[in-house]
C-alpha positions as CSV (number, residue, x, y, z in Angstrom):
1,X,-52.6,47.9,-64.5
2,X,-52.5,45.6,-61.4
3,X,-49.3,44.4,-59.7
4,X,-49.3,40.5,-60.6
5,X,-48.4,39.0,-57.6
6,X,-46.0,35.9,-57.1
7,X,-49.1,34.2,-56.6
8,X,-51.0,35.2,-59.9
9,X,-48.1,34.4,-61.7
10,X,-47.7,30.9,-60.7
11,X,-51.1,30.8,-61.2
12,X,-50.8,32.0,-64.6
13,X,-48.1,29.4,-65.6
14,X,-49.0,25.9,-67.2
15,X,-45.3,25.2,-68.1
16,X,-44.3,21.0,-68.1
17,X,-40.5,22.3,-66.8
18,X,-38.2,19.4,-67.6
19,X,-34.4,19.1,-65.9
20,X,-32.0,21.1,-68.5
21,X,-35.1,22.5,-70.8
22,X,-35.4,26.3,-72.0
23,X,-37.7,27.2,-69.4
24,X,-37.8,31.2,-69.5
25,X,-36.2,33.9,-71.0
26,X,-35.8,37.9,-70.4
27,X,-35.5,40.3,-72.9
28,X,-33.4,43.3,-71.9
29,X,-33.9,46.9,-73.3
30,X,-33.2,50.1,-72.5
31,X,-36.7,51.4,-72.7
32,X,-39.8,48.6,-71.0
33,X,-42.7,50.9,-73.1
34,X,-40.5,50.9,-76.6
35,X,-40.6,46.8,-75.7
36,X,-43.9,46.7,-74.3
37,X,-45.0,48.5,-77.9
38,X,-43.2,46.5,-80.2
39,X,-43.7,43.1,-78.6
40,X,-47.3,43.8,-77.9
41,X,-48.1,44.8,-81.6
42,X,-46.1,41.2,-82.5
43,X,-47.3,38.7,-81.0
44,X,-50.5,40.4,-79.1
45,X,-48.6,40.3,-75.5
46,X,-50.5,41.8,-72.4
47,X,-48.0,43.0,-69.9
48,X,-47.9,43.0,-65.7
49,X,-45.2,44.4,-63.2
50,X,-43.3,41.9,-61.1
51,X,-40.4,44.0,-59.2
52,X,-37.9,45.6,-61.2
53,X,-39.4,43.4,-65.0
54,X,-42.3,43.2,-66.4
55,X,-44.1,39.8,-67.0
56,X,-45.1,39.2,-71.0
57,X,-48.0,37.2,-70.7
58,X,-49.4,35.6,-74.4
59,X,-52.9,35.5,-75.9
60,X,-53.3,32.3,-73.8
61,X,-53.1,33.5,-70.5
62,X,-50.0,31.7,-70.1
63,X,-46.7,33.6,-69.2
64,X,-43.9,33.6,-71.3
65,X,-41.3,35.5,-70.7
66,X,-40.5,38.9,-69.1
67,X,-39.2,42.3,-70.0
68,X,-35.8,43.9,-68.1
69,X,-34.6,47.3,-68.3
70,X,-31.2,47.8,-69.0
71,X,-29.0,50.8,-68.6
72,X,-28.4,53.0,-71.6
73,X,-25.7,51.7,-72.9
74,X,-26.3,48.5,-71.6
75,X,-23.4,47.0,-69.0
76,X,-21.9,43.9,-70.4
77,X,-24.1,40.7,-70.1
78,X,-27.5,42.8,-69.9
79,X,-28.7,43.4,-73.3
80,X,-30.4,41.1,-75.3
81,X,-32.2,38.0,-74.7
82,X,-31.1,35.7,-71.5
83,X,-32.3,32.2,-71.5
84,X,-32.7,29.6,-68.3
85,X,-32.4,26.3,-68.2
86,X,-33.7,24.0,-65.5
87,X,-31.8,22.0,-63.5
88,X,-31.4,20.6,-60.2
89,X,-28.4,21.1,-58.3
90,X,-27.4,24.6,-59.5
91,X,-24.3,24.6,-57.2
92,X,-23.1,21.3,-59.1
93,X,-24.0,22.9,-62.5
94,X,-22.3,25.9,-61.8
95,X,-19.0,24.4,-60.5
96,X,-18.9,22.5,-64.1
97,X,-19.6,25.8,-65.9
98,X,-15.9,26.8,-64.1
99,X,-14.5,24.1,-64.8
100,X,-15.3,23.6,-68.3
101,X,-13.9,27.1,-68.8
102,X,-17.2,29.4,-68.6
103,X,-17.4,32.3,-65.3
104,X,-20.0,32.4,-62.9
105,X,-22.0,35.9,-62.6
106,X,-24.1,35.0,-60.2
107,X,-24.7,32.8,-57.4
108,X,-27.7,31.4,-56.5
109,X,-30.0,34.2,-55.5
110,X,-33.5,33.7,-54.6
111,X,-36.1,34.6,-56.7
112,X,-39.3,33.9,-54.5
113,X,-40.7,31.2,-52.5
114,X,-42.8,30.3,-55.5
115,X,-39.9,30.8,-58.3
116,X,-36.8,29.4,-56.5
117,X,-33.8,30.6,-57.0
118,X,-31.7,31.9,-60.4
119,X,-28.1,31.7,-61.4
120,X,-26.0,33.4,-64.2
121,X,-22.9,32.2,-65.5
122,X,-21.0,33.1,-69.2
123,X,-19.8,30.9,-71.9
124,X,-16.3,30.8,-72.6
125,X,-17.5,32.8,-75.8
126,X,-18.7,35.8,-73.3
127,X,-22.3,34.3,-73.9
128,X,-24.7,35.2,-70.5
129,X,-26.9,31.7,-69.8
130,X,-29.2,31.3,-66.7
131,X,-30.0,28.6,-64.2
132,X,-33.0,28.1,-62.6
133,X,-34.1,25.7,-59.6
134,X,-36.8,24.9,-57.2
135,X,-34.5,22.9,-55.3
136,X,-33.6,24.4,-51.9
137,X,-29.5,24.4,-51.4
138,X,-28.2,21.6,-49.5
């Protein structure tokens, strides 16, 4: 199997992404061929590397998701399934996620040139939700 890159991916994606919709989601395990088995035989997945994941692309062609490994036991806020929401200012989001009682775990990072950039924060309930943006910081 190929390395997809950045390129392919975006290439691969024909996602409408609306301000504050579920726009991607990783799946954390501690074992990518146990997920790459399971989640292949149920919905008929292919699979391609992109860094430390691996992209989940669907019958379609289209990309859906991608597959994280996870230490064994996972630490807390990496197990499980991790959606993202788009939005625009992630700085702005993130500064009401503090203030309406939630904790940022992390700050915008880049993703790539043609992702964005990525943020993490935690529900007052202990809940991990991302952020994602293709808006450069101001």
């Amino acid at each position: 199997m190929s390395e997809m890159t950045t390129a392919d991916t975006r290439a691969a994606t024909d996602v409408s992404f609306e301000p504050t919709r579920l726009t991607w989601w990783d799946i954390y395990l501690p074992d990518l061929d146990v997920g790459k088995a399971f989640y292949g035989r149920v919905f008929g997945w292919t699979f391609q590397p992109f860094d430390e994941f691996v992209m989940c692309v669907d019958v379609t062609g289209k990309l859906v998701c991608s597959l994280g490994r996870s230490a064994d036991p996972p630490p807390q806020g990496r197990s499980g399934i991790r959606c993202y929401f788009l939005v625009e200012d992630l700085e702005g989001h993130l500064a009401r996620v503090e203030e309406a009682g939630g904790s940022v775990m992390t700050a915008r990072t880049l993703i790539s040139d043609e992702f964005g950039w990525y943020a993490e924060f935690t529900d007052p309930a202990g809940n991990p939700v991302g952020l994602c943006s293709s808006t450069p910081p101001s």
